[in-house]
C-alpha positions in Angstrom: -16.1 6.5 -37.2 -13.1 7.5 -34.8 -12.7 5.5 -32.0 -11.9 8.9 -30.0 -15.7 9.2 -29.6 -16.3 11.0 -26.4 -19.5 12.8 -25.0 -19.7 16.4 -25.6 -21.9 17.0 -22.6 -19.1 15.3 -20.1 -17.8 18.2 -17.8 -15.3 18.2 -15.3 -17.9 18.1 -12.8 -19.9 15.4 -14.2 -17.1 13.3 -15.1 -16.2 13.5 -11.4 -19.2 13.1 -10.3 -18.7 16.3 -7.9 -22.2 17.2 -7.2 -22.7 13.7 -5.6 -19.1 14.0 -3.6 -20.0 16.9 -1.9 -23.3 15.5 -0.6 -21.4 12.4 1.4 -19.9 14.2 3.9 -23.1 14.8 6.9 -22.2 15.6 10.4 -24.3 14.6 13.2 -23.0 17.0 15.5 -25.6 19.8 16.3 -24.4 23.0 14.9 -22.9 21.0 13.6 -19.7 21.2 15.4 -16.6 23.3 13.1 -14.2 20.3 13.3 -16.8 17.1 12.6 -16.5 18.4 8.6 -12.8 18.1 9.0 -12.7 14.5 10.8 -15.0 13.1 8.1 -13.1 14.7 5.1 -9.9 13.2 6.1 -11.5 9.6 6.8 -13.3 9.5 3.3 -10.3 10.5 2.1 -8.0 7.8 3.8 -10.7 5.4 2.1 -10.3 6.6 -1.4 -6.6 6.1 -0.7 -7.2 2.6 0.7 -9.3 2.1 -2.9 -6.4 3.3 -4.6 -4.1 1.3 -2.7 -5.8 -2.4 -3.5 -6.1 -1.3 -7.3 -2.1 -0.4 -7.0 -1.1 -3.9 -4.9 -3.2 -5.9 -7.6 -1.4 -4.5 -10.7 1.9 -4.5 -8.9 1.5 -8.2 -8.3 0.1 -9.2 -11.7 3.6 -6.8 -12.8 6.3 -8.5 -10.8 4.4 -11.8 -11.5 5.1 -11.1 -15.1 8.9 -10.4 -14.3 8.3 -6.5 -15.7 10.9 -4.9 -13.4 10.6 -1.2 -14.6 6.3 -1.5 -14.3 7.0 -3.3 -10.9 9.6 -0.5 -9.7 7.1 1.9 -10.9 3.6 0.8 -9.4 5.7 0.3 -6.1 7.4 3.6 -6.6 3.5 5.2 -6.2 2.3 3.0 -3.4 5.0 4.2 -1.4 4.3 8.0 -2.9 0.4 7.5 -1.5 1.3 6.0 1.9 3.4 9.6 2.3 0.7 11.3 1.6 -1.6 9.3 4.4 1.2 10.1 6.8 0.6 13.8 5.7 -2.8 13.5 6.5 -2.1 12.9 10.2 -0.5 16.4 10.0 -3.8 17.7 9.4 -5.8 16.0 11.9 -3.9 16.9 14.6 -4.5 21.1 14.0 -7.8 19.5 16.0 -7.2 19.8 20.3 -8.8 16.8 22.1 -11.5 19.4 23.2 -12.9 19.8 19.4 -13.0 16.5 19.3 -14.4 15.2 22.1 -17.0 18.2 20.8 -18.2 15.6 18.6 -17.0 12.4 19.3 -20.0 10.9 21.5 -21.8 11.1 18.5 -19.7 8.6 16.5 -21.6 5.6 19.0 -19.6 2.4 17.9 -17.8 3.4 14.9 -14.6 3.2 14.6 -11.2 3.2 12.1 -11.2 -0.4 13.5 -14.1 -1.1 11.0 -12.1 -0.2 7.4 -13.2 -2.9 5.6 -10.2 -1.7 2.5 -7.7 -0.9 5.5 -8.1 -5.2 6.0 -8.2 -5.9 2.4 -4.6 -3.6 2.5 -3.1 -5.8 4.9 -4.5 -9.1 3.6 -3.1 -8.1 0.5 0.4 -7.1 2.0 0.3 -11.1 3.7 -1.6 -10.6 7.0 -3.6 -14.2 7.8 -5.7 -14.1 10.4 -9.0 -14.8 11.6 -9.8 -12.7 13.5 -9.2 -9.5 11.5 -12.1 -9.4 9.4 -14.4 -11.2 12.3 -16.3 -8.0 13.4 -17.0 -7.2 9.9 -20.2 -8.3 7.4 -19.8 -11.3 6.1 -20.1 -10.6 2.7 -16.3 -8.4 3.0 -15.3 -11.3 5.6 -15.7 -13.5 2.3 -14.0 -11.1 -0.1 -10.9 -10.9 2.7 -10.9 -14.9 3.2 -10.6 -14.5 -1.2 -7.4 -12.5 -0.9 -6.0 -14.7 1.4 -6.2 -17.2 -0.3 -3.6 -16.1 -3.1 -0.3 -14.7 -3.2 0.6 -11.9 -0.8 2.7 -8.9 -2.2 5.7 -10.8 -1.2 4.6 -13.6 -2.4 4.5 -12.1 -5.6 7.7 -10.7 -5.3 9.2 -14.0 -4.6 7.7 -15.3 -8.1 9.6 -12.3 -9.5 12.9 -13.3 -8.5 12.4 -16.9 -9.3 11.7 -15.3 -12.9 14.9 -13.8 -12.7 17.0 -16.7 -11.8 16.8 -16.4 -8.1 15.3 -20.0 -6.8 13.7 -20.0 -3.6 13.0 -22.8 -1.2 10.0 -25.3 -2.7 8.7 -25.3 0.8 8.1 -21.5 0.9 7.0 -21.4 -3.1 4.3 -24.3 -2.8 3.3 -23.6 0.9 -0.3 -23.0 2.0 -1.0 -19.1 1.1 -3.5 -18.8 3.4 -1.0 -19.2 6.2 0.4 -16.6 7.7 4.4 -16.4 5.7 7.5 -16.2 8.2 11.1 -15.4 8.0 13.1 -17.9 6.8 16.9 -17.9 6.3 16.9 -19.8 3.0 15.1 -17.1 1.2 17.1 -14.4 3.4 20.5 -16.2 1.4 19.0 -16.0 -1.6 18.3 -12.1 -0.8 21.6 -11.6 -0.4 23.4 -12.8 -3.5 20.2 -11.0 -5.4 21.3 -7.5 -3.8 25.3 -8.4 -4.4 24.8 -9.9 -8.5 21.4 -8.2 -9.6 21.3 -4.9 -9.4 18.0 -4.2 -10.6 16.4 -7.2 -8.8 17.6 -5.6 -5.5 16.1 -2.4 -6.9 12.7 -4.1 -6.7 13.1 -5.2 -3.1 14.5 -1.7 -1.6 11.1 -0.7 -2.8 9.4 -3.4 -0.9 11.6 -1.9 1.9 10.4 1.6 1.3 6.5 0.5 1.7 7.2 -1.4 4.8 9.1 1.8 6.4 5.9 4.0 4.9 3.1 1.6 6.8 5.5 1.4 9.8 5.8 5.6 9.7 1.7 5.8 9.1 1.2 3.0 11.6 3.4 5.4 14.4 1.8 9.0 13.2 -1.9 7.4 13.9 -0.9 5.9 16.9 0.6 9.0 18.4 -2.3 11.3 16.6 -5.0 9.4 18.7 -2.7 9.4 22.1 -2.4 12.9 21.8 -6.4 13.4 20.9 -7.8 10.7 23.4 -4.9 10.0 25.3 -5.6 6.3 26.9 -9.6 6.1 26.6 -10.6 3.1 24.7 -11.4 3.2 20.8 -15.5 4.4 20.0 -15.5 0.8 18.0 -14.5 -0.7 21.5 -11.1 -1.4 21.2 -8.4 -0.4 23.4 -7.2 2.4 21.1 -4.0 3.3 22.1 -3.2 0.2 23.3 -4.3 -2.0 20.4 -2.7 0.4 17.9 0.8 0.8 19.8 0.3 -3.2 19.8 0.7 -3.2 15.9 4.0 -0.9 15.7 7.6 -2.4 14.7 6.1 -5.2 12.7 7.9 -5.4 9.4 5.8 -6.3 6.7 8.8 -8.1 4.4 10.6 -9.3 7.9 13.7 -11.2 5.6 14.5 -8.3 3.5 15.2 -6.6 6.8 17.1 -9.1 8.1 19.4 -9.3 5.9 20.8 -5.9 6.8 23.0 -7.1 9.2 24.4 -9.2 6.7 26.0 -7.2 4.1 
């Protein structure tokens, strides 16, 4: 029997399961209000990119872990690809005035962007360790997050890589405590440099890490002027201070050494 079996009943539609993805999306607004359908559509969507984001950080680790340089420039190549597309999205959200939205937004209570439970699990993944980012969230994700954190970071993982191709870092960064937060170091920053003057495709690999860090800094700027231009300086409807907390998390590099080393060429 071929091992191309497939079901002959499987549609497009069932294979998607479409039916059931057109029932998620359920404003509370009464009418409900025009642009509620819009604000939900786009925030499903930026979680089925997050989804899509972990399952692309976890095979581009396991890649450059493995040394596979074209799979590693590759998997990176798409991550930066969807974080474009996020930064689209923003278009999109702002065709809606802060009078449509405020049409509807009392009726969010206490939710809140804030409470992305994949948006942490992105930035655990990319090396973020810290407490007090998954604190406000159930403690069953708090545990999957504490998981992450544990192991290597993206950079970590790219650091394995370029050991594998002959570029040895510092034993104090390699055998260091994962679940503490990683910071620049000039050891690893010389290192960078002769791997971007002698190996061409090694330095390949990191201008991609570069490209990912510039595409969360871009998203991280387009949301935080999307939501001063929707709710100006109110605070967040999870209770943060909105503006404030998200302008708070601009201009940090992800992959600080591999912008260091700019100034350095």
């Amino acid at each position: 029997m071929s091992e191309n079996n497939f079901d002959s009943a499987l549609s497009y539609t069932s294979y998607l399961a479409v039916d059931e993805l057109l029932k998620l999306q359920r404003p509370l607004s009464e009418g409900p209000e025009h642009d509620e359908m819009l604000f939900i559509i786009i925030h499903q969507t930026y979680e089925l990119w997050f989804k899509q984001l972990i399952h692309e950080f976890q095979e581009a680790s396991r890649a450059l872990e493995a040394g596979d340089t074209h799979r590693s420039l590759a998997l990176l190549g798409r991550i930066r690809t969807i974080m474009k597309v996020c930064v689209t999205q923003v278009d999109i959200l702002e065709t809606m005035t802060p009078l449509q939205f405020n049409a509807f937004r009392g009726y969010l209570a206490s939710s809140s962007g804030f409470q992305s439970a994949q948006f942490r699990k992105v930035e655990a993944i990319l090396g973020r360790r810290d407490e007090k980012m998954a604190g406000h969230l159930p403690l069953d994700v708090q545990q999957e997050i504490a998981e992450i954190c544990k192991g290597n970071s993206i950079w970590d993982s790219a650091l394995v890589y370029l050991e594998k191709r002959g570029h040895m870092m510092p034993a104090s960064v390699m055998q260091r405590d994962k679940s503490i937060a990683y910071t620049p170091n000039v050891e690893v920053q010389d290192v960078l440099l002769i791997v971007h003057q002698n190996d061409p495709e090694s330095a390949m690999v990191c201008e991609r890490l570069v490209d990912i860090d510039e595409g969360i800094q871009e998203w991280r700027y387009r949301h935080v002027k999307m939501v001063e231009r929707t709710i100006g300086q109110k605070s967040g409807t999870g209770g943060s201070s909105g503006t404030k907390y998200l302008a708070s998390t601009l201009f940090n590099p992800v992959f600080a050494d591999l912008w260091e080393i700019r100034s350095r060429f």
